[in-house]
C-alpha positions in Angstrom: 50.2 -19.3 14.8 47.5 -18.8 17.5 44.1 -20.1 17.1 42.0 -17.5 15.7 38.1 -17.7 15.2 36.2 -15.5 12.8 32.8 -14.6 13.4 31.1 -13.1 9.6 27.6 -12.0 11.1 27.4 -10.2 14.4 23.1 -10.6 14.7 22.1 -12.5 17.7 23.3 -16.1 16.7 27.1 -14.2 15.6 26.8 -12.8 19.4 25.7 -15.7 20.8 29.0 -17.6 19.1 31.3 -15.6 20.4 29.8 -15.7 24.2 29.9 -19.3 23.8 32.9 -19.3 22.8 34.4 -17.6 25.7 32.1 -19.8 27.9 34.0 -22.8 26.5 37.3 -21.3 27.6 38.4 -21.1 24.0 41.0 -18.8 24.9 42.1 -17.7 21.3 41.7 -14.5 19.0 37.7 -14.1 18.2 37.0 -11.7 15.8 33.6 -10.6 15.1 32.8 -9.1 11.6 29.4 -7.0 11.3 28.4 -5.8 8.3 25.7 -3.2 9.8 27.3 0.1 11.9 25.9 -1.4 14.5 26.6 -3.8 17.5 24.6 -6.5 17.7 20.9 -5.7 18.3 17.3 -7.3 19.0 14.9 -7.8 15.8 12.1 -9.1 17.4 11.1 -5.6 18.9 11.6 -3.7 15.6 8.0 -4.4 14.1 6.5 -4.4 17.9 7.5 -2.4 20.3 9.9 -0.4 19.4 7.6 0.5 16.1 4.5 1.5 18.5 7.1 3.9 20.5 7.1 1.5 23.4 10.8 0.8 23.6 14.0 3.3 23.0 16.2 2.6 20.5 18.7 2.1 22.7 17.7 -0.6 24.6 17.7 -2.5 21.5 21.5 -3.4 21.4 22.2 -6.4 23.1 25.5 -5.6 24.7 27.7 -2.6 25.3 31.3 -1.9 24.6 32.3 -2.9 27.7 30.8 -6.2 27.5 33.2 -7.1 23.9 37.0 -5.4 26.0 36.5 -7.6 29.0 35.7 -10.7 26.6 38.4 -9.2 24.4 36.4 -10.0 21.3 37.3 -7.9 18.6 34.2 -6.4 17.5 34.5 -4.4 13.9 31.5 -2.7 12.3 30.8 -1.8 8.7 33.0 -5.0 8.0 31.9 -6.4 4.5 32.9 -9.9 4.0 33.2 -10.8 0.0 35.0 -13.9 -0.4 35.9 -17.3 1.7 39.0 -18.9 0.7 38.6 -22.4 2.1 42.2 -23.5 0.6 44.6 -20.8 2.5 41.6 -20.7 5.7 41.2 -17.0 4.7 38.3 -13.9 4.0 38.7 -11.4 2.6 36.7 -7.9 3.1 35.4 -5.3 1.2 38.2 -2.9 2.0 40.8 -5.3 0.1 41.7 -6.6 4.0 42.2 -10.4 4.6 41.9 -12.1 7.7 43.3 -15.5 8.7 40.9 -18.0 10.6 41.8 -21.6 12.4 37.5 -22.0 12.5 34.8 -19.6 10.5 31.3 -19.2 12.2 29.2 -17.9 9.3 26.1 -16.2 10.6 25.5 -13.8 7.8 21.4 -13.9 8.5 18.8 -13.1 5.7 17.2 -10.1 3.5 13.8 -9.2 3.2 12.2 -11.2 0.0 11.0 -8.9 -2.7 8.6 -9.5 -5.2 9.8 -9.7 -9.0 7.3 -6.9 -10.1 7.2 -4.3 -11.8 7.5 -0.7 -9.3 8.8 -2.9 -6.2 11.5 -0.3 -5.7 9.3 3.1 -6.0 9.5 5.4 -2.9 7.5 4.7 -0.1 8.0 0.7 -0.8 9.5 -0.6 2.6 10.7 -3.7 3.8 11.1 -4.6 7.7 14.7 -6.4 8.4 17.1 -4.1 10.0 17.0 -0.9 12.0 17.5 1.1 9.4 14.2 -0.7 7.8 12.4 0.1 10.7 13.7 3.4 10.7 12.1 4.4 7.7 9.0 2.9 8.4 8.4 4.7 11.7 9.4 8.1 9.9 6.5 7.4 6.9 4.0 6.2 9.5 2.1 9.2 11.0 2.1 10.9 7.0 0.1 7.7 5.4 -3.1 8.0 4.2 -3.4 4.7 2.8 -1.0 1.5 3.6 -1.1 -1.5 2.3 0.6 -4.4 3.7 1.2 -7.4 1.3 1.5 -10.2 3.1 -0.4 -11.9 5.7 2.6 -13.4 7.7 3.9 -12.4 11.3 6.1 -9.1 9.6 2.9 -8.2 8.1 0.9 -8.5 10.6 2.5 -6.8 13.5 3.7 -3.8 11.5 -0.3 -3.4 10.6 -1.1 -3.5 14.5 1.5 -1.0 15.0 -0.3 1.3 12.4 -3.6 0.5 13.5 -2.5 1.4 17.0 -1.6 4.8 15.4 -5.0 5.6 14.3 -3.8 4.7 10.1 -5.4 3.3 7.8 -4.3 -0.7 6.5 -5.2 -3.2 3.8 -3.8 -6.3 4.3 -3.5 -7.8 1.4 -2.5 -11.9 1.2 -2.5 -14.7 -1.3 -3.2 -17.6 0.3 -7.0 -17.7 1.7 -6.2 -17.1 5.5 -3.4 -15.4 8.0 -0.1 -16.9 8.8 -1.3 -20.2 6.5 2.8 -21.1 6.6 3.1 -21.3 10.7 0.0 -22.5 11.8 -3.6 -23.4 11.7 -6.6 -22.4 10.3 -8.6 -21.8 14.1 -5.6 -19.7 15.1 -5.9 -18.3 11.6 -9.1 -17.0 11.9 -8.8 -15.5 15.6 -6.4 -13.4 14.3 -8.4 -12.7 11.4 -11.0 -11.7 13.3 -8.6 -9.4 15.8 -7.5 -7.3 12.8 -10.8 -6.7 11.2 -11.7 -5.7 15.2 -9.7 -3.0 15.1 -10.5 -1.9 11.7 -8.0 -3.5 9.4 -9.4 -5.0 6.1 -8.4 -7.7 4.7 -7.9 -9.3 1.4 -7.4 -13.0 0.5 -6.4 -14.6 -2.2 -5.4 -11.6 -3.8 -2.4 -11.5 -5.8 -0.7 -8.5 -6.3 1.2 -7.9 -10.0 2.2 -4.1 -9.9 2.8 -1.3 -7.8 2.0 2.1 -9.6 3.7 5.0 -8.8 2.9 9.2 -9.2 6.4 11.0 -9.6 8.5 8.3 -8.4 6.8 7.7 -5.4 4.5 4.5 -5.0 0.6 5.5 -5.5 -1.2 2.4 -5.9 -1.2 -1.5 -5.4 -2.3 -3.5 -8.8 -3.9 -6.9 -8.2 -4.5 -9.8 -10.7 -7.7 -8.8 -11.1 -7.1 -5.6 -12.3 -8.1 -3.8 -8.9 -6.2 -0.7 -8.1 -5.7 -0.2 -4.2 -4.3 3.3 -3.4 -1.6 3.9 -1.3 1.5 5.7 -0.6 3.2 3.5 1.7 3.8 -0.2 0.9 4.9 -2.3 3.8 6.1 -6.4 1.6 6.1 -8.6 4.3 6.9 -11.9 2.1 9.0 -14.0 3.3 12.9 -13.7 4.0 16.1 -15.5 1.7 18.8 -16.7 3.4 21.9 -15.2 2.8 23.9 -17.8 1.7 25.6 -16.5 -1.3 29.5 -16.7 0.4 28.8 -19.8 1.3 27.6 -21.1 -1.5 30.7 -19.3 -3.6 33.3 -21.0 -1.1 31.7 -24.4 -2.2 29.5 -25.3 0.9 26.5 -27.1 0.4 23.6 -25.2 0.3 20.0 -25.7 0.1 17.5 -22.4 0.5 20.5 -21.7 3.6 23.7 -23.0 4.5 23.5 -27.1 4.7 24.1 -27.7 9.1 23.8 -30.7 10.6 22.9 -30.8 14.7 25.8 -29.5 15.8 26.2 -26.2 13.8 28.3 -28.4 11.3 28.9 -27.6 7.5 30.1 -29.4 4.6 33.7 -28.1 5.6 34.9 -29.5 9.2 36.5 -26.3 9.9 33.4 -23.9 8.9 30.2 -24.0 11.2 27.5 -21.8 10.7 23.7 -20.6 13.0 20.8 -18.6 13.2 18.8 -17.3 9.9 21.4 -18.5 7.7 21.0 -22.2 7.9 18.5 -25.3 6.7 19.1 -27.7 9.2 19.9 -31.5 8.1 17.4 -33.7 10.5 18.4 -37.5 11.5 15.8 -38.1 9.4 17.4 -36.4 6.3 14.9 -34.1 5.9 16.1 -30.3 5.6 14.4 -27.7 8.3 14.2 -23.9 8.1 13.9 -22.3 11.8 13.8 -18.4 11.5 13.8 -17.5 15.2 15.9 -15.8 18.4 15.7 -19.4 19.7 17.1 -21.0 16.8 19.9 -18.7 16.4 20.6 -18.5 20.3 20.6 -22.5 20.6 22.5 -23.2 16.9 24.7 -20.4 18.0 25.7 -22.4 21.3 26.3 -26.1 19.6 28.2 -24.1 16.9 30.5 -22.6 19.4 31.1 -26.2 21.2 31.8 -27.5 17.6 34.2 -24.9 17.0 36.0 -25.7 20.4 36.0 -30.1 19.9 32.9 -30.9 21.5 29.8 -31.8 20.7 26.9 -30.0 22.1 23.8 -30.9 19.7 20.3 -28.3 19.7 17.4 -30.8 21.1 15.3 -28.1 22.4 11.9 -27.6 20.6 11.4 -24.9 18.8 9.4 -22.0 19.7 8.2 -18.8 18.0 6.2 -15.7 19.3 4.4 -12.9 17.5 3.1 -10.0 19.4 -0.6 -8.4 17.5 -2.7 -5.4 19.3 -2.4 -6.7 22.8 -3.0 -10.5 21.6 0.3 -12.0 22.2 0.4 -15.8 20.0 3.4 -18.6 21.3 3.8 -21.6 19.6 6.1 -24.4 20.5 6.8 -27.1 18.5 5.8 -27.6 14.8 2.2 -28.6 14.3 3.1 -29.9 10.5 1.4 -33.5 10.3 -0.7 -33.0 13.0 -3.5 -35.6 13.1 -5.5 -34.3 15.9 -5.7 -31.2 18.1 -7.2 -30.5 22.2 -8.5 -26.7 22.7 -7.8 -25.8 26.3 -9.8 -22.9 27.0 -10.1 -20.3 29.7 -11.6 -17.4 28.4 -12.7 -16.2 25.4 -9.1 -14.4 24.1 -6.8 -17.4 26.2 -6.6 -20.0 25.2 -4.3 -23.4 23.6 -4.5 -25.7 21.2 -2.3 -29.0 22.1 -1.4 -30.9 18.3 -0.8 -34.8 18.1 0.5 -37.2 15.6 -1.6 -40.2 16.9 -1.5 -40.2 20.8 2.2 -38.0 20.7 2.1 -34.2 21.5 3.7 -32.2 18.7 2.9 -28.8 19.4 1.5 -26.5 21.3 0.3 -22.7 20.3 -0.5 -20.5 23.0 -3.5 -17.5 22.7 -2.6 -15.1 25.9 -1.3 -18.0 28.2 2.3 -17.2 28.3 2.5 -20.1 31.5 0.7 -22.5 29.4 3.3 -22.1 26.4 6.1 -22.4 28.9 4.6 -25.8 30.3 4.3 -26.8 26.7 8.2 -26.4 26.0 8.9 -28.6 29.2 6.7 -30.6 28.3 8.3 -31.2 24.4 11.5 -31.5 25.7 10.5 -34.0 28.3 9.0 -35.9 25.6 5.9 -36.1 27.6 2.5 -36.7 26.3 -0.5 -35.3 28.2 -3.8 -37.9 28.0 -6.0 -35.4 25.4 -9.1 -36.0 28.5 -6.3 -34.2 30.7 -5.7 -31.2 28.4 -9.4 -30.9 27.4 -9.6 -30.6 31.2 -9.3 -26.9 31.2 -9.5 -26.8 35.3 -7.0 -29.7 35.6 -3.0 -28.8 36.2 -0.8 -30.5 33.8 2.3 -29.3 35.6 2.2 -32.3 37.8 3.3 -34.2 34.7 6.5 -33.0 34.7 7.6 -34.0 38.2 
């Protein structure tokens, strides 16, 4: 029997398997299961620019037909994966089909999160995930009177820009005290704070929301825990994502808030490798990691390939993240968790950087409108290099030299 490698997942860290694949000269059968009707597409875009107008739908999808007949990877849409046989090295679909597999990438991403209360599935209640989530959204958009976002994270916060950039009106409504309190830090917190209230967003902290009311089965109001009653008629719950890691976890894989992977893409079954939103990552240290991001499912998505083909091909980068608000665009590279320390590096008042240590060791680097700066920063991370804090504080002083 040939080799044969089936891909369940065809998002950007599926795609990015069966490229890599190719790229390692795996000349087998690839087969590449995606359970939307549609080829593999961007996310990013869907709660920026393509929900402000700014980019065509089409230009979303990340490769054409073309591209999957010359690779001759068989790409099959609508393709519903319910069950992993580990034992005979089988799935089986939806449609009562089984496929065979000599490796299985699983890169089956994550859903929206949505809150256990009561009216969280009324009309008008909207979560942003897939096209078809974004869809919907840009359809209600230009009718609302009154939205409400609940959730002050980067989905939250970039679909209230786009409405706000419409001329609609937006609550924000979060639990924790400040924006984005999960990714980064309060100073970067409160620019951003003070960026939506700018252009006319309001805002509402530690506010906990325990019901959404609804007028002839269509969501009318938001119902907080201290009995205040926010209308709206669109709901936009931008809390959180789950990993979908129920067929793993079926099939007897360890899993732990995702599917278990060690550095190389790696699961608890030597012949099953997984990437991208999917996964907790297993450090050296023992510690498990969750990395939602293009990077991280571009990157895992490579060493999971190699894995698939013998070799080992571990993901060392540092991770990086983006969010784009208004015009304000916010990079971060790195993770600032157990910072000790920070240098701002200013050059004007909407640019600037913050540079995070543990001791005298750069850990991080988020990035205000200084897209070159947050490059230097990932060179820098990889490279291992620490600037002198005198240096970065140095706003006039060029830290690219470091790296020659």
């Amino acid at each position: 029997m040939s080799e044969k490698i089936v891909i369940v997942g065809a998002g950007q860290a599926g795609l990015q398997i069966a490229e890599s694949l190719r790229a390692e000269a795996f000349a087998g059968d690839i087969v590449l299961l995606a359970g939307e009707n549609f080829p593999p597409y961007q996310r990013p875009p869907l709660s920026k620019a393509w929900l402000q107008g700014e980019v065509a739908e089409q230009r979303l999808f990340l490769r054409g037909a073309d591209f999957f007949a010359a690779r001759n990877i068989d790409l099959r849409l609508g393709a519903h994966v319910t069950a992993i046989d580990r034992a005979s090295k089988t799935v089986i679909l939806a449609d009562g089909s089984v496929e065979n597999y000599s490796g299985l990438a699983l890169a089956t991403g994550a859903r929206a999160r949505r809150p256990a209360i009561a009216g969280a599935d009324l009309a008008g209640v909207c979560v942003l995930r897939d096209i078809e989530d974004a869809r919907s959204i840009a359809h209600r958009l230009p009718l609302a009177e009154n939205i409400v976002v609940i959730g002050g994270g980067f989905i939250g916060l970039e679909v209230a820009a786009a409405a706000r950039k419409k001329g609609r009106p937006v609550k924000v409504v979060e639990t924790l005290d400040r924006l984005m309190a999960r990714a980064v830090t309060p100073k970067i917190s409160t620019f951003f704070a003070d960026l939506h209230r700018a252009h006319g967003a309001e805002l509402l902290f530690s506010t906990q929301v325990t019901a959404l009311e609804g007028r002839d089965g269509r969501v009318a109001a938001v119902i907080t825990a201290e009995d205040q009653k926010i209308p709206a008629d669109l709901v936009i719950l931008g809390i959180g994502a789950i990993a979908n890691d129920e067929l793993a976890a079926a099939a007897g894989l360890e899993v732990s808030r995702g599917i278990v992977v060690d550095s190389y893409g790696g699961t608890s079954d030597s012949a099953i490798v997984a990437a991208g939103d999917c996964t907790v990552w297993r450090r050296d240290d023992g510690k498990l990691l969750r990395l939602e991001s293009v990077q991280n499912a571009v990157e895992q998505g490579k060493a999971a390939a190699a894995s698939l083909t013998g070799r080992k091909k571990p993901f060392v980068a540092a991770p990086w993240f983006w969010s784009d608000q208004y015009d304000v665009k916010l990079q971060m590279a790195g993770l600032s968790e157990g910072f000790d320390g920070f240098v701002e590096r200013v050059s004007g008042e909407s640019a600037f950087s913050l540079f995070y240590y543990r001791g005298e060791k750069l850990i991080a680097v988020d990035s205000v409108n200084r897209p070159g700066e947050h490059l230097l920063a990932r060179k820098l991370l990889d490279a291992g290099i620490s600037p002198d804090k005198a240096q970065v504080a140095d706003a006039a002083g060029d830290l690219r030299g470091l790296l020659r």
